[in-house]
VEXKOLNU-434680 format. One record per residue (C-alpha): residue in three letters; x, y, z. Coordinates in Angstrom, 1 decimal, padded with zeros to 4 digits. Each point is the difference from the previous one (the first is absolute). Last residue first. Layout:
! residues N
  res       x       y       z
  ALA       X       Y       Z
...
***
This chain:
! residues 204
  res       x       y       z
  UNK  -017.6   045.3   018.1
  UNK   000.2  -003.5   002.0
  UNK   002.2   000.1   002.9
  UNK   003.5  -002.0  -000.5
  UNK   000.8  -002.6   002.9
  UNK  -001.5  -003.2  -002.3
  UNK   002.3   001.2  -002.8
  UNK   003.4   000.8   001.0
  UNK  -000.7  -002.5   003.2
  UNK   000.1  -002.9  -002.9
  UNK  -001.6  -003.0   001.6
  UNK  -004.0   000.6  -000.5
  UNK   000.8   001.8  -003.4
  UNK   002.4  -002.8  -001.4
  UNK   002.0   001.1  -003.1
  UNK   002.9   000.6   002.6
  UNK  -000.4  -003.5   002.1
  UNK   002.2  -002.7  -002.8
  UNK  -000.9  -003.3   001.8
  UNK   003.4  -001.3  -001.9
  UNK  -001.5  -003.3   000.5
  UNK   002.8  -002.5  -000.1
  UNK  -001.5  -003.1  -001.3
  UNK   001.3  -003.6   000.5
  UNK   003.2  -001.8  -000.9
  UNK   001.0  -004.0   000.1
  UNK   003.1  -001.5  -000.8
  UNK   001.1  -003.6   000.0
  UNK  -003.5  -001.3  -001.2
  UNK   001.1  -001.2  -003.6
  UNK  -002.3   002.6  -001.4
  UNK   000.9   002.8   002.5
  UNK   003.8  -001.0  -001.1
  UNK  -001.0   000.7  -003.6
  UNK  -001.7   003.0   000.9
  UNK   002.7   001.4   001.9
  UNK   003.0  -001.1  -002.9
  UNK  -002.2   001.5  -002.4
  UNK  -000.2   003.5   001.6
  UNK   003.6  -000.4   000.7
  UNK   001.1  -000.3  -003.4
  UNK  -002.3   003.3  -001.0
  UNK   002.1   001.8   002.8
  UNK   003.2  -001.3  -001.3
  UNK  -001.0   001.1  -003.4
  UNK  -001.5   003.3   000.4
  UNK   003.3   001.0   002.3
  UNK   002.3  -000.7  -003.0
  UNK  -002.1   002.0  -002.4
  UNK  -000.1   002.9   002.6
  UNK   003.8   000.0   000.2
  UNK   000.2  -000.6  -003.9
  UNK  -002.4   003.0  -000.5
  UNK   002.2   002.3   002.7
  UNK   003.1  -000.5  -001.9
  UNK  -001.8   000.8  -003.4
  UNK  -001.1   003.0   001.3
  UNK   003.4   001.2   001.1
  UNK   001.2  -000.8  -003.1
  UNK  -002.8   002.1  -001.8
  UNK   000.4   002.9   002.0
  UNK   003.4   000.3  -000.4
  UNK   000.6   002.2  -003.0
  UNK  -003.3   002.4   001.0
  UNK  -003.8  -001.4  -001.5
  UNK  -001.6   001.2  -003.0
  UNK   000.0  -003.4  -001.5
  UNK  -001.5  -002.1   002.9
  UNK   000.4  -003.5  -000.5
  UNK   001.0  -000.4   003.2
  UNK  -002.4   002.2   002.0
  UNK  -002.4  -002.1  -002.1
  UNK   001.5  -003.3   002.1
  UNK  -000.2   001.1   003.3
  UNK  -004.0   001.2  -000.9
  UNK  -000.5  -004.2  -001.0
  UNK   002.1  -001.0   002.4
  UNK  -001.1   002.2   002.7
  UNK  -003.9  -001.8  -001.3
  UNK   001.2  -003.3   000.5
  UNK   001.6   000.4   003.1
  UNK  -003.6   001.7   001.3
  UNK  -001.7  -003.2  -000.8
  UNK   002.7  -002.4   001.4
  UNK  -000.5   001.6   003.0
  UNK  -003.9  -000.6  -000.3
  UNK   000.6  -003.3  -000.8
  UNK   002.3  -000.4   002.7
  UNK  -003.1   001.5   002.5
  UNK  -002.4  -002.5  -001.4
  UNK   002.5  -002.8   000.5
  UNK   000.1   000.2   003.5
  UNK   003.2   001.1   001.6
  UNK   001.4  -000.9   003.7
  UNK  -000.3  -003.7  -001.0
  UNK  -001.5  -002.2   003.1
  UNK   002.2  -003.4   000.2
  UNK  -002.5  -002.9  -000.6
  UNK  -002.1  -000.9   002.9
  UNK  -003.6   000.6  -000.9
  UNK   000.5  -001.3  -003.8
  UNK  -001.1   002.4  -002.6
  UNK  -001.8  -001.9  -001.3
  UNK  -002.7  -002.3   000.1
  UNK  -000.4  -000.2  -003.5
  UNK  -003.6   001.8  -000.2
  UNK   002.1   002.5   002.5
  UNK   003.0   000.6  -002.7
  UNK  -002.8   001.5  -002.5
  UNK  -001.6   002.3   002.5
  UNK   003.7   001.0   001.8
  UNK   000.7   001.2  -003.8
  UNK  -003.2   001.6  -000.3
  UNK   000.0   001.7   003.3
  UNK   004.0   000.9  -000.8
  UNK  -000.8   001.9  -003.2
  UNK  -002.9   001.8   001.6
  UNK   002.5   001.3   002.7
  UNK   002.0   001.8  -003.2
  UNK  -003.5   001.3  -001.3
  UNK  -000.7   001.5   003.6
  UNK   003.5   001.8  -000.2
  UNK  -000.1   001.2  -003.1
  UNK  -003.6   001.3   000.2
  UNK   000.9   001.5   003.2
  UNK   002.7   002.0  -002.0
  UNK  -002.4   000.9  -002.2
  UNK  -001.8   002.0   002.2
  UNK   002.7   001.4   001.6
  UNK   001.8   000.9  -003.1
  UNK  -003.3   001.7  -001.0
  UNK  -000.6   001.9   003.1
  UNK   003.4   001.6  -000.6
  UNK  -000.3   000.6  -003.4
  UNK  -003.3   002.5   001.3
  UNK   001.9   001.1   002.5
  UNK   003.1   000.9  -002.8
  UNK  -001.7   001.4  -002.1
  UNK  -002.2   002.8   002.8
  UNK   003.3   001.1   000.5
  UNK   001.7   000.7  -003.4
  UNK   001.8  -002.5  -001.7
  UNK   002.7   002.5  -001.9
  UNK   003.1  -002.7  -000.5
  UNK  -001.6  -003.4  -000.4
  UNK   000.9  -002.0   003.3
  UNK  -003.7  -000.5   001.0
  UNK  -000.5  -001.5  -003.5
  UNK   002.7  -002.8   000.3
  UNK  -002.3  -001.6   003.2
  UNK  -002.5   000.1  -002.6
  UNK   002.0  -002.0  -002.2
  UNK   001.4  -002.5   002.5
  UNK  -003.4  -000.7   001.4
  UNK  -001.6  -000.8  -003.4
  UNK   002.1  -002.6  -000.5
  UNK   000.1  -001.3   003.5
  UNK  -003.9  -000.2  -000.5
  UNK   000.6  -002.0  -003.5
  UNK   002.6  -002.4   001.6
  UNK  -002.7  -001.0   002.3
  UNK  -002.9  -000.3  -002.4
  UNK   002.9  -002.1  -002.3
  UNK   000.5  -002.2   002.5
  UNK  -003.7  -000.7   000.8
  UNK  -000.5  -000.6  -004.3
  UNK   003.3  -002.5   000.4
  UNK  -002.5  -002.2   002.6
  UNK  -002.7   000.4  -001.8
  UNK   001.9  -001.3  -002.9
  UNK   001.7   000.5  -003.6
  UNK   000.2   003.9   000.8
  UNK  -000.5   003.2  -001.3
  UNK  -002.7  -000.9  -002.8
  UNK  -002.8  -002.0   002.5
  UNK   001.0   002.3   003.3
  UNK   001.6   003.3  -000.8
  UNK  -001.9   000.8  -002.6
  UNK   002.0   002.8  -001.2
  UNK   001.3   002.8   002.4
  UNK  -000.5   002.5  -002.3
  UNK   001.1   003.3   001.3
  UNK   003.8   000.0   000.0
  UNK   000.0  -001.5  -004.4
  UNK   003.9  -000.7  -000.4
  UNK   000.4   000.3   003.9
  UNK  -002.8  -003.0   000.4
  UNK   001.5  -002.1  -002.3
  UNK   003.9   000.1   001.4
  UNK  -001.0  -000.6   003.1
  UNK  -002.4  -002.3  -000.9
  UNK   002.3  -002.2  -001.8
  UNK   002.9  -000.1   002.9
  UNK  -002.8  -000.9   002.5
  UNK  -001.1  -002.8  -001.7
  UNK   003.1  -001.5  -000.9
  UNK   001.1   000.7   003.9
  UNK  -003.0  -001.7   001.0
  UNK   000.5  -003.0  -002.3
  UNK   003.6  -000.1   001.1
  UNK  -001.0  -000.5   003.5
  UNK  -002.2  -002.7  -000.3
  UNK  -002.5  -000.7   002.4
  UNK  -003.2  -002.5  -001.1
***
């Protein structure tokens, strides 16, 4: 069900779809992907999609005030996204390991679920893809381009020991020598009975 290159395929492809046309995000679910599964990916690597570029339009020279609260609200919102898509991976993982009996109770507890690597491996594969234009960049001064280059083969390297340990957890998960469960990030700011900034504020 879990294969690290298929994610990181699938990840590379949209990244470089969705910045040739930014406002179509395609049919995410029976054209973006082969499976359900792949379609929940891609919903999470859209949100961090979107979350990098409106985080890159509150560093625009000239925002004015009321920009930047309203680009503020947004990365909030879509962070939550992010993050509740992320714990969505892991309830369907944990779903499809359960009918198997799995995890096993007293395998060694990994610090990481999947969800969150995929998510990592999500925002890897978008600082490739900007890593990479800053590259190829002809405009750019003498030694832009090799520094560029340095930092995509750092990035590169990282990607692929993080997509090797993503299989080796699921692997060991499957062969009952591992187990993970889900770290709730439990996220309080968008949350108007826990944020104080909100609940404490009289109504105008």
């Amino acid at each position: 069900m879990l294969s690290a290159v298929a994610i990181v395929n699938l990840q590379d492809h949209w990244t470089r779809a969705w910045h040739q046309a930014p406002e179509d995000s395609g049919d995410q679910t029976s054209a973006g992907a082969d499976t359900d599964w792949l379609a929940r990916v891609l919903r999470q690597h859209r949100a961090n999609f979107d979350l990098w570029h409106i985080e890159d339009e509150a560093r625009t020279p000239g925002a004015t005030d009321a920009g930047l609260a309203d680009v503020k609200r947004r990365i909030d919102r879509t962070n939550q996204q992010r993050n509740d898509l992320a714990e969505e991976l892991d309830r369907v993982l944990l779903d499809h390991l359960a009918a198997r009996g799995l995890p096993e109770p007293s395998a060694p507890l990994h610090s990481e679920s999947p969800g969150l690597i995929i998510d990592r491996l999500s925002i890897l594969a978008l600082k490739i893809y900007h890593t990479r234009e800053e590259a190829d960049r002809r405009d750019a001064p003498p030694d832009h381009a090799e520094r560029n280059r340095s930092r995509l083969a750092t990035l590169d390297e990282q990607r692929t020991d993080l997509a090797g340990c993503l299989d080796a957890l699921w692997r060991e998960t499957l062969a009952g020598t591992r187990r993970f469960k889900i770290y709730r990030q439990l996220k309080m700011y968008n949350d108007p009975t826990l944020n104080p900034a909100i609940y404490g504020k009289p109504a105008k």
